[in-house]
N, C-alpha and C positions, 0 to 999 in steps of 0.2 A: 710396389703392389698397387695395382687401381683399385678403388673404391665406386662399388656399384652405390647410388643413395638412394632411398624409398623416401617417400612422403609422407608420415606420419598423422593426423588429423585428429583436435580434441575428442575427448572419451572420458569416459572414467573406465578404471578396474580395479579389482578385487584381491589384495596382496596380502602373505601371511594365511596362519593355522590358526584353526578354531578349537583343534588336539593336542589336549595338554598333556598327553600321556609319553613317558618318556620313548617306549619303542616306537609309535604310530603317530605321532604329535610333530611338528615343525616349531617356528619361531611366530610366534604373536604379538598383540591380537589379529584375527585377520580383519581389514578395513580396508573402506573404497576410497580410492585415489581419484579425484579430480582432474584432468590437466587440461588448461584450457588453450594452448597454445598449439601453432602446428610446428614439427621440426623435424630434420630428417638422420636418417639413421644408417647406417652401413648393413647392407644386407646379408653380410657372412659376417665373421670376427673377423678382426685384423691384428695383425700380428704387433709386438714390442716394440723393434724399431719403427714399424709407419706410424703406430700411434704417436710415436714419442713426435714425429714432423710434423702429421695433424693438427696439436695439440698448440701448434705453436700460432694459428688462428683461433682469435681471441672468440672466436663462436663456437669451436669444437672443445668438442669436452666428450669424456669417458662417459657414458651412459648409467641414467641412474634403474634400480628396478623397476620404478614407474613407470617411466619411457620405455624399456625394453618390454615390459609384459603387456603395456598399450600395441606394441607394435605385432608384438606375436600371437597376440589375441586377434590382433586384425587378417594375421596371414601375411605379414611385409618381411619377416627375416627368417633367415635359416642358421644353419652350422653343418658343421663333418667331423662330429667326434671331437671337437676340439673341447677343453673349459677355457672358460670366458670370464674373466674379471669383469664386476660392476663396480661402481661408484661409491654403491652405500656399505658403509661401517657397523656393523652391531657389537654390542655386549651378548646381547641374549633375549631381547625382546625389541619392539617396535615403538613400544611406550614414549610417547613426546615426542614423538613425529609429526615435521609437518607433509597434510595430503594434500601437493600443491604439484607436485610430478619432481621436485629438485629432489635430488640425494639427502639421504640421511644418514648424518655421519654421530652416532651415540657417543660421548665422553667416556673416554676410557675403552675406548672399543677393541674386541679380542678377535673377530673374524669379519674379513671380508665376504661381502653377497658375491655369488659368482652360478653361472650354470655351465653344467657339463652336457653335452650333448654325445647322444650313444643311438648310433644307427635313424639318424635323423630327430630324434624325440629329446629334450631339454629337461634336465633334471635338477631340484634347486642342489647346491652347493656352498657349501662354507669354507673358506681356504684361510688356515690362522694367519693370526698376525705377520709373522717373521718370513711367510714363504710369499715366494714371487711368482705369476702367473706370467705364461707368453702370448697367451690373445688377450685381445680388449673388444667391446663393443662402443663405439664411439656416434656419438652423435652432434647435429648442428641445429643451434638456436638462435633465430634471428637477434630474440633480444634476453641473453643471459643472462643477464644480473637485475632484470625484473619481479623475484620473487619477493613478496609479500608476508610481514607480521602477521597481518590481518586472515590469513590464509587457515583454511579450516588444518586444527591440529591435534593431537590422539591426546586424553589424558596423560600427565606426567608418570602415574603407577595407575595398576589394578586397585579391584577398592579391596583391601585388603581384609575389614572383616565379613566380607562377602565369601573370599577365599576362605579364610579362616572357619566361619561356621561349615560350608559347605566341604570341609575336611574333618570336623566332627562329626557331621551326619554319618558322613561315611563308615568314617571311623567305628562309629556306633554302632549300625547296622551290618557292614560288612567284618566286624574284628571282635567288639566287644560284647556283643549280645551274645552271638555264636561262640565264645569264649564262654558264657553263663551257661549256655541250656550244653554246650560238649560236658559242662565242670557238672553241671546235677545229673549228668546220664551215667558218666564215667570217673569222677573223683571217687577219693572215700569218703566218709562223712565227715564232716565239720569243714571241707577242704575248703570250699565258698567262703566261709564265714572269717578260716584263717589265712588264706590265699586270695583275698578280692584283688589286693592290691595287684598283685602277680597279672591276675586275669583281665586286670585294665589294661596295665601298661602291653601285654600281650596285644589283647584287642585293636590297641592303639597301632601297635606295630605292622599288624598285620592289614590295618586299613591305610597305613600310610605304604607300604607296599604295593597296593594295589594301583600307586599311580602310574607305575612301569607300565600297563598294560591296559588301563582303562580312567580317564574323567569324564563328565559332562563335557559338552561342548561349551565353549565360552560365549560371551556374544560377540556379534559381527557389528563392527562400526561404520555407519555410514558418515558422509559427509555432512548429511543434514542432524545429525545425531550429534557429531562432533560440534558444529556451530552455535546447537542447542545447552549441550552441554556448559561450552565456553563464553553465552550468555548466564546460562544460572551461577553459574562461578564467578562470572562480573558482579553480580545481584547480590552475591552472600559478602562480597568485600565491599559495600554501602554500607 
């Protein structure tokens, strides 16, 4: 198989969901990726075996998300229907990633990034652990093994009682209140006073259901945000 290669040129873009909701939601946070380098990229997939002979030039490498969605935000790659295995590894978030354009490979990771492509248009993809993919996107970089510690990098977690509160509100407003004023329109009497318990934990339930289908939107991490961040965290270990 010949390999057609485009020319790739630094950028930043915008990778991951800002929808945390289990139907309409993706894998987060979303954040900007940097890359500063130029490098080039195969402009359809390539199939298992060519990759497997590519690979054996210590500058080709499988394509990470960064590089692939730099590329196709530019207009440089295509597909025919095929899925496409990428580089990076997740559990289930993005969290502690570096946004330097290298792969992100998560510890303990359960699904490979991969996009499907259906009548010309690219759809993200998740392909578990255990199953094998027949295309790859493969790409060339003058100088691979240059990535950098110092490289701007996403929190290790979410801040968690940020989370936390903002699933009590919810909670509150969407499950437990409306649990109070249905119980004083339609209980019998005394029901509130003997039943509160009942009508929390209801409440509760009902607002944590509602993440199937609806949260806020999270925030979006920028590069300079991330750099900012990972100075004040230098600052608090003084």
């Amino acid at each position: 198989m010949e390999i057609q290669w485009v020319t790739v040129y630094p950028g930043k873009v915008f990778i991951g969901s800002d929808n945390r909701s289990i139907l309409f939601g993706g894998v987060g946070p979303r954040h900007e990726v940097k890359i500063d380098y130029d490098f080039e990229i195969s402009y359809l997939p390539v199939d298992s075996g060519t990759m497997k002979t590519i690979l054996r030039n210590e500058n080709c490498h499988v394509a990470s998300e960064s590089e692939w969605t730099l590329a196709m935000d530019s207009g440089l790659i295509s597909g025919n229907d095929e899925v496409e295995e990428l580089s990076d590894r997740i559990r289930g978030s993005y969290w502690s990633k570096y946004c330097d354009g290298r792969p992100f490979i998560e510890d303990n990771w359960l699904m490979k990034v991969s996009k499907k492509w259906v009548s010309g248009t690219p759809n993200p993809s998740l392909i578990p652990k255990g199953e094998n993919c027949d295309f790859f996107r493969v790409v060339r970089r003058k100088n691979s093994n240059n990535f950098e510690n110092t490289a701007p990098k996403l929190p290790i977690s979410p801040d968690k009682y940020k989370l936390l509160s903002e699933e009590l509100i919810i909670s509150l407003i969407f499950g437990i209140i409306p649990s109070f004023i249905w119980a004083s329109f339609n209980a019998s009497p005394g029901y509130i006073s003997e039943g509160w318990l009942n009508l929390i934990f209801g409440g509760l339930f009902i607002g944590v259901f509602t993440i199937i289908f609806w949260r806020p939107r999270t925030k979006n991490w920028t590069v300079d945000q991330m750099r900012t961040f990972d100075v004040n965290k230098s600052l608090d270990r003084q």
